[in-house]
N, CA, C and O atoms as a printed pandas DataFrame, in Angstrom:
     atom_number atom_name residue_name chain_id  residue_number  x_coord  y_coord  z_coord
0              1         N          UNK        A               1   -7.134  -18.907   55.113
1              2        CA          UNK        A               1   -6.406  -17.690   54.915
2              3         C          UNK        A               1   -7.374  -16.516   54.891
3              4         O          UNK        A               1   -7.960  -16.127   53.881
4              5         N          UNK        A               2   -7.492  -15.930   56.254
5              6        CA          UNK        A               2   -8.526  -14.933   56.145
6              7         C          UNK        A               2   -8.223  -13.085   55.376
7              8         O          UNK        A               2   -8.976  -12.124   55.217
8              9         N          UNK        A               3   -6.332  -13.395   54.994
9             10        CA          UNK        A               3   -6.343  -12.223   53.985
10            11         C          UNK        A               3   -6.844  -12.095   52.663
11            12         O          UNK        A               3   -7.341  -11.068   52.198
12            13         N          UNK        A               4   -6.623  -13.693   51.796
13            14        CA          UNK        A               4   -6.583  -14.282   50.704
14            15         C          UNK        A               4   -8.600  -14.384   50.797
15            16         O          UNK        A               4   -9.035  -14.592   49.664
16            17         N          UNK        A               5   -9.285  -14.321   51.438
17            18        CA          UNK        A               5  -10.655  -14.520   51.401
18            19         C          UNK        A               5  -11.169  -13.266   51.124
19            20         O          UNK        A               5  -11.928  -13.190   50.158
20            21         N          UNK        A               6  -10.973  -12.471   51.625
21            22        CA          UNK        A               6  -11.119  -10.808   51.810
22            23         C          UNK        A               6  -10.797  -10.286   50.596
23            24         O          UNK        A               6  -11.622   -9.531   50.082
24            25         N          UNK        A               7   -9.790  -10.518   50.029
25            26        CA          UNK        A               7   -9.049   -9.652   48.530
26            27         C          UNK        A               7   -9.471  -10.342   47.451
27            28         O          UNK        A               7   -9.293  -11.505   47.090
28            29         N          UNK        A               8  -10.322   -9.021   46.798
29            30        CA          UNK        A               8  -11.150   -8.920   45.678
30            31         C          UNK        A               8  -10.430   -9.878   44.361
31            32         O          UNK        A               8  -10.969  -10.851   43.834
32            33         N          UNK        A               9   -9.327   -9.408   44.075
33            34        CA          UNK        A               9   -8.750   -9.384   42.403
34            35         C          UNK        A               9   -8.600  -11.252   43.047
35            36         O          UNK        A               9   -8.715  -11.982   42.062
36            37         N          UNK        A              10   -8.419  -11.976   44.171
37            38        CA          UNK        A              10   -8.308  -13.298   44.039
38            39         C          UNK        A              10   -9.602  -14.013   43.711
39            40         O          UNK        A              10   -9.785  -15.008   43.008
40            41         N          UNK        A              11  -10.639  -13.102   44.538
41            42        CA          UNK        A              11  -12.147  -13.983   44.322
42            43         C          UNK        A              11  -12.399  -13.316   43.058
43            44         O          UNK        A              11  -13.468  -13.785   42.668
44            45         N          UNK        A              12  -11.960  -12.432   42.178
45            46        CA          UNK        A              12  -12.421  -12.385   40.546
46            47         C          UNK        A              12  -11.352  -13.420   39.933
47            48         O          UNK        A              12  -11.708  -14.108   38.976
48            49         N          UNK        A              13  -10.306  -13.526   40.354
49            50        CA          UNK        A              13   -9.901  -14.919   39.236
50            51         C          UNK        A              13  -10.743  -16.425   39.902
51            52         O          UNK        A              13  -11.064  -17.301   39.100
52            53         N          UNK        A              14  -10.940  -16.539   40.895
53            54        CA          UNK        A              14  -11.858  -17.922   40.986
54            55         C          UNK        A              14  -12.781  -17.930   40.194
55            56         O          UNK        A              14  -13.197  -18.891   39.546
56            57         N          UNK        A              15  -13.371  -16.229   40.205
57            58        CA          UNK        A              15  -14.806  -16.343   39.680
58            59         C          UNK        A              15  -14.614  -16.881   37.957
59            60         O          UNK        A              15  -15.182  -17.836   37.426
60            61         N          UNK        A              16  -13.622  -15.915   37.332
61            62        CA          UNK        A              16  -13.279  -16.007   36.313
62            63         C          UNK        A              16  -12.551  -17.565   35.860
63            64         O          UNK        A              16  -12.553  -17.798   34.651
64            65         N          UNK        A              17  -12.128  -18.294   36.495
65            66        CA          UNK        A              17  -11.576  -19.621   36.108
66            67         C          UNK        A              17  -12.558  -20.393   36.338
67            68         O          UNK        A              17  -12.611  -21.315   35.524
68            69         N          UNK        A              18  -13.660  -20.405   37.397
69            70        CA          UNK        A              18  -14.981  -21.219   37.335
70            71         C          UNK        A              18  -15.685  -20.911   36.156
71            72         O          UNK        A              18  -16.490  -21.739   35.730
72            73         N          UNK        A              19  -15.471  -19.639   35.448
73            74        CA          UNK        A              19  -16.584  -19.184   33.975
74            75         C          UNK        A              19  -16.057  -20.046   33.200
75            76         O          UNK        A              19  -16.680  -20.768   32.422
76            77         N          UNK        A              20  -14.603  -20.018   33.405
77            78        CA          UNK        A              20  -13.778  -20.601   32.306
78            79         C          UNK        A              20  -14.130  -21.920   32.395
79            80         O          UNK        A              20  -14.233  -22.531   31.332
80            81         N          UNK        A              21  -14.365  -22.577   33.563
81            82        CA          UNK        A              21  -14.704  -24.354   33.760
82            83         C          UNK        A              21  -15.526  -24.698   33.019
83            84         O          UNK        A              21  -15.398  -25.752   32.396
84            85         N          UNK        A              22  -16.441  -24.017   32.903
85            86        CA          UNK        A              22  -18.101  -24.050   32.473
86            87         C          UNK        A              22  -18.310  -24.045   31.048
87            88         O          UNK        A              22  -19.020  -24.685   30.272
88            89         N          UNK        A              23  -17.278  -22.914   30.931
89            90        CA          UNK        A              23  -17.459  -22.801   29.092
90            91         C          UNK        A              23  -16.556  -24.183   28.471
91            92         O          UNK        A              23  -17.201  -24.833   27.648
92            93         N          UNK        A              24  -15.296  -24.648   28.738
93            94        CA          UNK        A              24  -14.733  -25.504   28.352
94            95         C          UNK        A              24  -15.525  -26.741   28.633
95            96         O          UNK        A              24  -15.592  -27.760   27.945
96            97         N          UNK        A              25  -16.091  -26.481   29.725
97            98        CA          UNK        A              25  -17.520  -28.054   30.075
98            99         C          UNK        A              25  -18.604  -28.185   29.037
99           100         O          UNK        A              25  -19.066  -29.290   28.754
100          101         N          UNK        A              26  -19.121  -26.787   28.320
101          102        CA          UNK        A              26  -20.223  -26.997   27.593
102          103         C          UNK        A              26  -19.080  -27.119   26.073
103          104         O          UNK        A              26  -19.695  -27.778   25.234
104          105         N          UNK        A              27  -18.354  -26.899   25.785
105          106        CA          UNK        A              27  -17.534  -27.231   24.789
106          107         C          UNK        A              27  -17.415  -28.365   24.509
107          108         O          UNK        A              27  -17.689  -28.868   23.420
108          109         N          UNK        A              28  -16.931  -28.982   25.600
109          110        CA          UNK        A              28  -16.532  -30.766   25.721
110          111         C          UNK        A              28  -17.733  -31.445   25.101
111          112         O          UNK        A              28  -17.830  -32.161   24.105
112          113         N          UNK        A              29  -19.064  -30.793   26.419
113          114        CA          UNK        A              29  -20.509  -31.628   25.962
114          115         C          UNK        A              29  -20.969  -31.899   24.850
115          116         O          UNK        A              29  -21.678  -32.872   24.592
116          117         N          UNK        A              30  -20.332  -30.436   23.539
117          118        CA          UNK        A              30  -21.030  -30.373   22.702
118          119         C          UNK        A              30  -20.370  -31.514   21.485
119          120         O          UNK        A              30  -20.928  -31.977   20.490
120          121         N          UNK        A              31  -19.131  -31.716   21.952
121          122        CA          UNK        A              31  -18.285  -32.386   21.154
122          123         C          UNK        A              31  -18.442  -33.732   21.244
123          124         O          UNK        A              31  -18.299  -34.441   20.248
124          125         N          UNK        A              32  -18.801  -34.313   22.637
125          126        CA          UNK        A              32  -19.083  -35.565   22.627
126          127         C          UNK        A              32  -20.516  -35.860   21.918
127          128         O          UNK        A              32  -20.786  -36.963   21.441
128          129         N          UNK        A              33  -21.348  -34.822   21.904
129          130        CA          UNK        A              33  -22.232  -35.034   21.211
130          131         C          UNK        A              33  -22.386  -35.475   20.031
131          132         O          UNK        A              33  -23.264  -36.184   19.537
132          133         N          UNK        A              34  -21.071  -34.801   19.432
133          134        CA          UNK        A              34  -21.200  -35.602   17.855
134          135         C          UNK        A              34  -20.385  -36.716   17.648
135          136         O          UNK        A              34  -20.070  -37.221   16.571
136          137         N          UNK        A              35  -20.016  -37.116   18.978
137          138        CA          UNK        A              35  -18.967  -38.260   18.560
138          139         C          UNK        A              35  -19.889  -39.548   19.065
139          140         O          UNK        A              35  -20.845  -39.397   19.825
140          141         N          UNK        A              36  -19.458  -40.878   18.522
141          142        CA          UNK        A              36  -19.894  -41.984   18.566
142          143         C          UNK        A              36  -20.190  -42.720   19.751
143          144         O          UNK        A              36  -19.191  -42.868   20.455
144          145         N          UNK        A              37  -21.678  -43.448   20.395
145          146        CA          UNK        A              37  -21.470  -43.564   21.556
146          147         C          UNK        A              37  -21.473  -45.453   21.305
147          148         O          UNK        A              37  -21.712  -46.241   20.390
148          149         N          UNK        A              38  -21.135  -45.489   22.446
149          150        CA          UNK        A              38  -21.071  -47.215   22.703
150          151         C          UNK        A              38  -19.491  -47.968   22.444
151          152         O          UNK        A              38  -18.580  -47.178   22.196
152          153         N          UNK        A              39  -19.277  -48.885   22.475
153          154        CA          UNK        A              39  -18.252  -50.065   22.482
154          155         C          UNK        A              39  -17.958  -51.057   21.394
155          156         O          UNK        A              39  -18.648  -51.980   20.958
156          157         N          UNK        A              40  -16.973  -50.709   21.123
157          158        CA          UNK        A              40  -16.611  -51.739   19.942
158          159         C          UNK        A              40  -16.220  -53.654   20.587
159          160         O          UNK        A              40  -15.473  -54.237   21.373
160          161         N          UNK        A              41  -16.969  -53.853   19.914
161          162        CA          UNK        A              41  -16.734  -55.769   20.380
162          163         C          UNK        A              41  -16.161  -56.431   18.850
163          164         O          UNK        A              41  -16.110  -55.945   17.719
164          165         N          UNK        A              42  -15.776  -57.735   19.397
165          166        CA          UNK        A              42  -15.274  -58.158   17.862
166          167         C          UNK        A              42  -16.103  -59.471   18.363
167          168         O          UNK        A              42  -15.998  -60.051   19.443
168          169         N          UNK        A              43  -16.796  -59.713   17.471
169          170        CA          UNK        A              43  -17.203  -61.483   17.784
170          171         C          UNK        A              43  -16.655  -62.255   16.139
171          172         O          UNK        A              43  -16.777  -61.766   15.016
172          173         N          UNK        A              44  -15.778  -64.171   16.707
173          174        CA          UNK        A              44  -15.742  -64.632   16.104
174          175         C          UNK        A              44  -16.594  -65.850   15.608
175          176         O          UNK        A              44  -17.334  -66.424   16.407
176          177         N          UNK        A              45  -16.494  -66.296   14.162
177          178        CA          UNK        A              45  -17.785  -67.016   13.663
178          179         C          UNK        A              45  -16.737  -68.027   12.516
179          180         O          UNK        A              45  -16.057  -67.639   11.566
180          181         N          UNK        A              46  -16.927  -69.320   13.014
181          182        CA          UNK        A              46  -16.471  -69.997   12.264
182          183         C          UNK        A              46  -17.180  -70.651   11.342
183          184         O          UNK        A              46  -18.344  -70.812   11.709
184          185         N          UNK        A              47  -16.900  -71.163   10.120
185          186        CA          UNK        A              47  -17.720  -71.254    8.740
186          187         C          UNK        A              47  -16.438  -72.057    8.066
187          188         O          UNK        A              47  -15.266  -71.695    7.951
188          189         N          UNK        A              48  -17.078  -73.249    7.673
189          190        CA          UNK        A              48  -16.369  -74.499    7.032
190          191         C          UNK        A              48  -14.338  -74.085    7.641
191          192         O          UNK        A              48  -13.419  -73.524    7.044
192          193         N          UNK        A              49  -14.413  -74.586    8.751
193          194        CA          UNK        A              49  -13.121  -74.527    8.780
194          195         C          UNK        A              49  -12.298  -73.225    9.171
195          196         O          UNK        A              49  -11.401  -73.320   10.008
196          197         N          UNK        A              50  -12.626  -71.891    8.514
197          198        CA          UNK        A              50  -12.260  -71.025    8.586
198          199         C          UNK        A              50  -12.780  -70.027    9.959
199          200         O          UNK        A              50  -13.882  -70.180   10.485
200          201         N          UNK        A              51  -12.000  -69.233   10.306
201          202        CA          UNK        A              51  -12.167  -68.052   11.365
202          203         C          UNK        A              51  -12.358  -66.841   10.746
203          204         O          UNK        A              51  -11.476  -66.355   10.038
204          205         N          UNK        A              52  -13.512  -66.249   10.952
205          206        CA          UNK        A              52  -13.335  -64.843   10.785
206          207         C          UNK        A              52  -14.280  -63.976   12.033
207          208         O          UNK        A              52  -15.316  -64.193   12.662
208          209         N          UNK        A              53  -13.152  -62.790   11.951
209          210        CA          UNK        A              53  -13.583  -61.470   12.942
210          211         C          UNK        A              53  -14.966  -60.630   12.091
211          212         O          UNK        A              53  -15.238  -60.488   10.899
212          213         N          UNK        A              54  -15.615  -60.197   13.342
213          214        CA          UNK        A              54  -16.813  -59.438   12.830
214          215         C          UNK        A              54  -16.634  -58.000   14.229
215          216         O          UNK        A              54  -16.428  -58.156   15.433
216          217         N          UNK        A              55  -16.749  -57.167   13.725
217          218        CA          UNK        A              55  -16.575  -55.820   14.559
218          219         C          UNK        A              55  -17.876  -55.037   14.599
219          220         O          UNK        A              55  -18.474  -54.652   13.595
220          221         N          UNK        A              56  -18.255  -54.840   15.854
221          222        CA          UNK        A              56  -19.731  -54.646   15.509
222          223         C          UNK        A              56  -19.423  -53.577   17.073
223          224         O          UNK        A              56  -18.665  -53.876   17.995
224          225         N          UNK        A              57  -20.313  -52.262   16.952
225          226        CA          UNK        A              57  -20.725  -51.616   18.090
226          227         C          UNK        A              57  -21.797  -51.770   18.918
227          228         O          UNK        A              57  -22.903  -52.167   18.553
228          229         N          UNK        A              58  -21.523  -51.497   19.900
229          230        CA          UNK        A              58  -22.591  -52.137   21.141
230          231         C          UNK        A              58  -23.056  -50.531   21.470
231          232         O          UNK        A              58  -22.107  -49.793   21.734
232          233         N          UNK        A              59  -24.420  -49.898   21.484
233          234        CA          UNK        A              59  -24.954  -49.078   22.527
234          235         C          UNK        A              59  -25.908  -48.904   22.705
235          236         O          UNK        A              59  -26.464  -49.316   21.687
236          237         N          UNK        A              60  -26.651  -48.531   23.364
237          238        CA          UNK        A              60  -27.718  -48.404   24.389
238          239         C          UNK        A              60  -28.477  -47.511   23.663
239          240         O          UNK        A              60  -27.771  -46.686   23.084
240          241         N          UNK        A              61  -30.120  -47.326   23.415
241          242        CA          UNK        A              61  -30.705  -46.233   23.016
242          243         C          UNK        A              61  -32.065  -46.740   23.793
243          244         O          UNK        A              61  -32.691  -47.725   23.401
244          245         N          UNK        A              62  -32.402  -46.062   24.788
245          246        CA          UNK        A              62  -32.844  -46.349   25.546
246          247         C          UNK        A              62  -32.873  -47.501   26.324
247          248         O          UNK        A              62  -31.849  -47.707   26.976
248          249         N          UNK        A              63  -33.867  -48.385   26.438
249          250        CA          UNK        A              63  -34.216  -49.651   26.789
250          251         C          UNK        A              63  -33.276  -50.186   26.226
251          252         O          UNK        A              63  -32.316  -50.621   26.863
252          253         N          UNK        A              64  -33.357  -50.250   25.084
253          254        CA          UNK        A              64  -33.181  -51.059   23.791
254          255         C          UNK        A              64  -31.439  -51.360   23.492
255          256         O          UNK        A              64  -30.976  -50.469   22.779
256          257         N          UNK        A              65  -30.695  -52.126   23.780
257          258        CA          UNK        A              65  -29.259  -52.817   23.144
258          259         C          UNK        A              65  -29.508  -52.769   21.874
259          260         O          UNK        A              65  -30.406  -53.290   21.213
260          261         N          UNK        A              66  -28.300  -51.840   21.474
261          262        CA          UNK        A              66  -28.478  -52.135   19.223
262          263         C          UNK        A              66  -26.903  -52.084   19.091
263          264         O          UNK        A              66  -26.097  -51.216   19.425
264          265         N          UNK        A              67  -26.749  -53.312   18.491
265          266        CA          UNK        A              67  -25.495  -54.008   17.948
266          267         C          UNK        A              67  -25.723  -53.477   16.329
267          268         O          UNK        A              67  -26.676  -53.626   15.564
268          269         N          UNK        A              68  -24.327  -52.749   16.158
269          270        CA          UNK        A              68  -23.964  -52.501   14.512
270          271         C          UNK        A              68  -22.840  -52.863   13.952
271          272         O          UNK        A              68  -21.827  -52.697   14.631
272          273         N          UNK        A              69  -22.706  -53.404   12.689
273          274        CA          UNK        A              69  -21.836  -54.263   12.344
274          275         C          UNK        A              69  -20.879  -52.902   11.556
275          276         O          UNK        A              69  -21.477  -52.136   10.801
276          277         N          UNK        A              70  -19.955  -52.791   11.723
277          278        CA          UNK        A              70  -18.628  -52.178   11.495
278          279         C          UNK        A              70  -17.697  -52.994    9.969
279          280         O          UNK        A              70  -17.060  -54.047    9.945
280          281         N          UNK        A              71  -17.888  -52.297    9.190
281          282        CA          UNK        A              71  -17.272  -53.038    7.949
282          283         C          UNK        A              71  -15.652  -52.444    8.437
283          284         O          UNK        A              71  -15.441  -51.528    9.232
284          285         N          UNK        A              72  -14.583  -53.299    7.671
285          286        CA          UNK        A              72  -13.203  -53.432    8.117
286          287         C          UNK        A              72  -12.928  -52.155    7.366
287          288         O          UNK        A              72  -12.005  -51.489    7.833
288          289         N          UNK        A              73  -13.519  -51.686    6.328
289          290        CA          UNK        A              73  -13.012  -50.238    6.166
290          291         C          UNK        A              73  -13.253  -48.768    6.716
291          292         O          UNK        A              73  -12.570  -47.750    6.595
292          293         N          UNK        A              74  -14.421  -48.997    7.343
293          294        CA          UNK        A              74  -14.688  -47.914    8.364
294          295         C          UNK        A              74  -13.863  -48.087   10.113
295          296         O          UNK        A              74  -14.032  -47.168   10.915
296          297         N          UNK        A              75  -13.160  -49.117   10.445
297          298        CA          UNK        A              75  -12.921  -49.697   11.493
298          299         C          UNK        A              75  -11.437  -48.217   12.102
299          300         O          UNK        A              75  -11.605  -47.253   12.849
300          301         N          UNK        A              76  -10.587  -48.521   11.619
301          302        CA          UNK        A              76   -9.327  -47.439   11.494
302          303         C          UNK        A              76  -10.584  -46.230   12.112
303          304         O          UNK        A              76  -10.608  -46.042   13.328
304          305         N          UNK        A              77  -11.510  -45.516   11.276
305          306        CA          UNK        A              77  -11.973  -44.197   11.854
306          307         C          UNK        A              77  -12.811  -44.042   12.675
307          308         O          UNK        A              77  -13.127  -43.061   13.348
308          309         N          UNK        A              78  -13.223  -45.148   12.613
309          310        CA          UNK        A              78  -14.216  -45.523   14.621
310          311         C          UNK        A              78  -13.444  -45.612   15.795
311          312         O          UNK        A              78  -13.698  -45.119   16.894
312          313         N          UNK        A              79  -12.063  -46.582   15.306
313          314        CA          UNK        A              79  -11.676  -46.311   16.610
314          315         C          UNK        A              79  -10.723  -45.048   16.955
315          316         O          UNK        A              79  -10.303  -45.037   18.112
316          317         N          UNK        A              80  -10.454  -44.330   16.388
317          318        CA          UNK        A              80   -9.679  -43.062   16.332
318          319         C          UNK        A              80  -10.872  -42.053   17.017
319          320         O          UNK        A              80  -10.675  -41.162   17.844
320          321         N          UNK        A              81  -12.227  -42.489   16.391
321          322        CA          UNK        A              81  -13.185  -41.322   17.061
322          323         C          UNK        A              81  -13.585  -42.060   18.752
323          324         O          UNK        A              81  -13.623  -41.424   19.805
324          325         N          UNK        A              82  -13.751  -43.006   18.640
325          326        CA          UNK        A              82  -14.185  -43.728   20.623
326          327         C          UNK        A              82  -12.669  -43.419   21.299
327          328         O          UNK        A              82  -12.728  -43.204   22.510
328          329         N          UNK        A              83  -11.753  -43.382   20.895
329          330        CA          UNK        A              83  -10.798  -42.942   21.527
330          331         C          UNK        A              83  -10.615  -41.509   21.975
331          332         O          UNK        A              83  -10.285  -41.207   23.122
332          333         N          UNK        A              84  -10.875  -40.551   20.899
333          334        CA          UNK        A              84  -11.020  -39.203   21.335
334          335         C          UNK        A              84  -12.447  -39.034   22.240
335          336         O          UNK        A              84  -12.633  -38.015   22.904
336          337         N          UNK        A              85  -13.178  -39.853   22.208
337          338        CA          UNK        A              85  -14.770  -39.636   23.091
338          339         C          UNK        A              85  -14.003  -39.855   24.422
339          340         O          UNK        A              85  -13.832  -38.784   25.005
340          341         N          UNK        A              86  -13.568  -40.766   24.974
341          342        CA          UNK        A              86  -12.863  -41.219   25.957
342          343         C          UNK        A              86  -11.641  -40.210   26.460
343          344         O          UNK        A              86  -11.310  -39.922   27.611
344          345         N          UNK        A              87  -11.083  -39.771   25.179
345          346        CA          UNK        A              87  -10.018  -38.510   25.788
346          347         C          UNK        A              87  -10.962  -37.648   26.308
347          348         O          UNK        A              87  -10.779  -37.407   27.501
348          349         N          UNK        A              88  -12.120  -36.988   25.687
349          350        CA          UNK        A              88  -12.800  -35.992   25.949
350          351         C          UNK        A              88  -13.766  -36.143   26.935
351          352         O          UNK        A              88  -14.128  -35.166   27.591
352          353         N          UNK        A              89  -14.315  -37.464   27.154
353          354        CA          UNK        A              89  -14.948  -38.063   28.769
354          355         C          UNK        A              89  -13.689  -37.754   29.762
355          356         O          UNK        A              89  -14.136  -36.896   30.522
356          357         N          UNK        A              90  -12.609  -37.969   30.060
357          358        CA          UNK        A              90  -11.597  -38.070   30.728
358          359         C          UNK        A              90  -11.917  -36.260   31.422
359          360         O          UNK        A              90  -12.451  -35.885   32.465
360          361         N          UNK        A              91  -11.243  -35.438   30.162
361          362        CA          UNK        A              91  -11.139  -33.693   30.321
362          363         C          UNK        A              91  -12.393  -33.440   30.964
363          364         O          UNK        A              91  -12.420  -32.360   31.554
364          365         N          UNK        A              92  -13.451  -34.132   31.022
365          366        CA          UNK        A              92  -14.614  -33.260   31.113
366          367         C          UNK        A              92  -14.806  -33.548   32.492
367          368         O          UNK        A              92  -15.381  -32.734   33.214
368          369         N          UNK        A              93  -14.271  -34.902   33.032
369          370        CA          UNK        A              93  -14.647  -35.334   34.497
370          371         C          UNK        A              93  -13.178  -34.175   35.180
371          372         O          UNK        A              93  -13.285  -33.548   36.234
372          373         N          UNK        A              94  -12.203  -34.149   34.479
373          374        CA          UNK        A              94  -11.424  -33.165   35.194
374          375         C          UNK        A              94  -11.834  -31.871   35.606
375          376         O          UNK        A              94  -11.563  -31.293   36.659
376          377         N          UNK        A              95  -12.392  -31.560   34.826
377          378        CA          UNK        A              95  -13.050  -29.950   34.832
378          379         C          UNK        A              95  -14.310  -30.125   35.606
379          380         O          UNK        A              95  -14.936  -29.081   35.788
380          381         N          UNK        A              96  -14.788  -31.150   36.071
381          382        CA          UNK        A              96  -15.941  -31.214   36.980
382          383         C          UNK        A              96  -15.472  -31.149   37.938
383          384         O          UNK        A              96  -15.897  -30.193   38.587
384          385         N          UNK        A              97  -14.391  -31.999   38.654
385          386        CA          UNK        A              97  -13.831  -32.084   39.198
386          387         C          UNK        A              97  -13.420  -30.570   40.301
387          388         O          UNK        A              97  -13.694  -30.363   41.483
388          389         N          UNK        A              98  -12.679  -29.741   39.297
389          390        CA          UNK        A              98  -11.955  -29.009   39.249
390          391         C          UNK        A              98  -13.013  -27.517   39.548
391          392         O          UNK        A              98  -12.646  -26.515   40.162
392          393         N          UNK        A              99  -14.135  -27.702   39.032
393          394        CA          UNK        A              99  -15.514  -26.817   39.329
394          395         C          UNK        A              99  -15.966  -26.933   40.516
395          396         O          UNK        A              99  -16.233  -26.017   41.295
396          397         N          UNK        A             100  -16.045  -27.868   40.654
397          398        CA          UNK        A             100  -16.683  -28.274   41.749
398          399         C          UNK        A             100  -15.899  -27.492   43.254
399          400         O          UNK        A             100  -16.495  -26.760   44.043
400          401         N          UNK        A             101  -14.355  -27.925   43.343
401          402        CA          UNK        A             101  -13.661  -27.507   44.108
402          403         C          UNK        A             101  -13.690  -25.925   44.351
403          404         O          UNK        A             101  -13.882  -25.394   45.445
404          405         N          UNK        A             102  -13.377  -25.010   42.665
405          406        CA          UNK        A             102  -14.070  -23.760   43.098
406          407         C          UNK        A             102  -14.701  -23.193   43.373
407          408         O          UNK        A             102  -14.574  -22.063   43.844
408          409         N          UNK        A             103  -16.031  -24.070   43.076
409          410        CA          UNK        A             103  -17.383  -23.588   43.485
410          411         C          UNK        A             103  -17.470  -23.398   45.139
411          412         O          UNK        A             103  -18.136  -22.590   45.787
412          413         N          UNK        A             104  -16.779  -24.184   45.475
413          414        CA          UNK        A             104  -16.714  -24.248   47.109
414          415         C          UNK        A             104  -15.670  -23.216   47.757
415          416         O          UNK        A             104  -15.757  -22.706   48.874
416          417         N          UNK        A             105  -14.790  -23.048   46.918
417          418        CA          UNK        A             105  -13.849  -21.937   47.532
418          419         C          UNK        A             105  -15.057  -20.518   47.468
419          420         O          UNK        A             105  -15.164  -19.421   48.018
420          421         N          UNK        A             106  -15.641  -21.136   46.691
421          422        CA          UNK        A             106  -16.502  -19.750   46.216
422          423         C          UNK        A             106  -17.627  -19.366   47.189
423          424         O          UNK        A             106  -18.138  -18.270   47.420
424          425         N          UNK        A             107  -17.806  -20.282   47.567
425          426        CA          UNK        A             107  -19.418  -20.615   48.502
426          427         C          UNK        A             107  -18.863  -20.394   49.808
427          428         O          UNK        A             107  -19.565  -19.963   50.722
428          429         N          UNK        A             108  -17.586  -20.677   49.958
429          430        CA          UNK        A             108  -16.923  -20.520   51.624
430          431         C          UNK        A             108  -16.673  -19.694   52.177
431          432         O          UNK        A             108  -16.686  -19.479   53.389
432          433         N          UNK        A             109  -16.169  -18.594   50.590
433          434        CA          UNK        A             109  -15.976  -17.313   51.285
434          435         C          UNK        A             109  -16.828  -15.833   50.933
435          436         O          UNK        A             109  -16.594  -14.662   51.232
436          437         N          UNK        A             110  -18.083  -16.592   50.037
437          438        CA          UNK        A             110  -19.208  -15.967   50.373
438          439         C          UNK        A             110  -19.877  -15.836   51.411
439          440         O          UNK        A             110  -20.435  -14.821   51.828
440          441         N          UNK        A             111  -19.829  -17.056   51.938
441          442        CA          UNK        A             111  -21.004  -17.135   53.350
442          443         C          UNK        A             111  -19.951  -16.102   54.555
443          444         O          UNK        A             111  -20.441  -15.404   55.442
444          445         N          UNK        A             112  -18.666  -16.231   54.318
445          446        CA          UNK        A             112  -17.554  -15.573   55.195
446          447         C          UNK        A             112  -17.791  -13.910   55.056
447          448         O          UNK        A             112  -17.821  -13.134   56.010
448          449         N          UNK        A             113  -17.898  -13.674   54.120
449          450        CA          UNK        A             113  -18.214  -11.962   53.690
450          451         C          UNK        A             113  -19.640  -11.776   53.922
451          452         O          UNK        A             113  -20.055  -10.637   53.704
452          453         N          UNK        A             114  -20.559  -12.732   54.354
453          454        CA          UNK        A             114  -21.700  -11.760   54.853
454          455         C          UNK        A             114  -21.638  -12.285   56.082
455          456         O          UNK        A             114  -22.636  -11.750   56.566
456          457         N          UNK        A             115  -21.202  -12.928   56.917
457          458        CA          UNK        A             115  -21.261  -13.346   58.004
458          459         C          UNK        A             115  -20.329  -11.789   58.805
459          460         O          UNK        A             115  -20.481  -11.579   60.008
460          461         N          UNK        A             116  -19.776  -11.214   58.277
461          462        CA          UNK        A             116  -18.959   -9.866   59.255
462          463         C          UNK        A             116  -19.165   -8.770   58.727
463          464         O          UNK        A             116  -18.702   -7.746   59.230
């Protein structure tokens, strides 16, 4: 659309909804930051007869695999927080997503306005 490329007030809302991508991207980042990283596993361990569950997190710190054991009363607010990490991994690949695409509307019809 070579009218829609040309007119200003459209390439200031791209510009302005790509600012907006960016800031809601470093928002997200900062949030996953404080939230919990790695995977909840349950391993079972049998002992005279009986079954019991053990809930332990799995993650990565560097090299290094470190398994932590999850007592049954902290369990309820771990997984309420890896769930919101995962909501908020989800939003953040959207908005990359979604950047990305403007960035290119952006780049397309830059190179278009100095090219004439």
């Amino acid at each position: 659309m070579k009218v829609a490329e040309k007119d200003g007030p459209i390439q200031g809302l791209l510009e302005e909804e790509a600012k907006r991508c960016r800031d809601v991207m470093a928002a997200l980042t900062d949030k996953l930051a404080q939230l919990p990283r790695g995977s909840l596993n349950v391993r079972k361990k049998s002992y005279k007869g009986k079954q019991y569950l053990y809930h332990y997190l799995v993650a990565r710190e560097g090299a290094k695999v470190i398994n932590k054991h999850i007592p049954d009363n902290e369990l309820p607010e771990l997984q309420k927080s890896l769930e919101q990490r995962d909501k908020c991994r989800r939003e953040f690949l959207i908005y990359k997503k979604r950047l990305a695409y403007l960035d290119k509307l952006l780049r397309k019809s830059q190179l278009k306005t100095r090219r004439q």
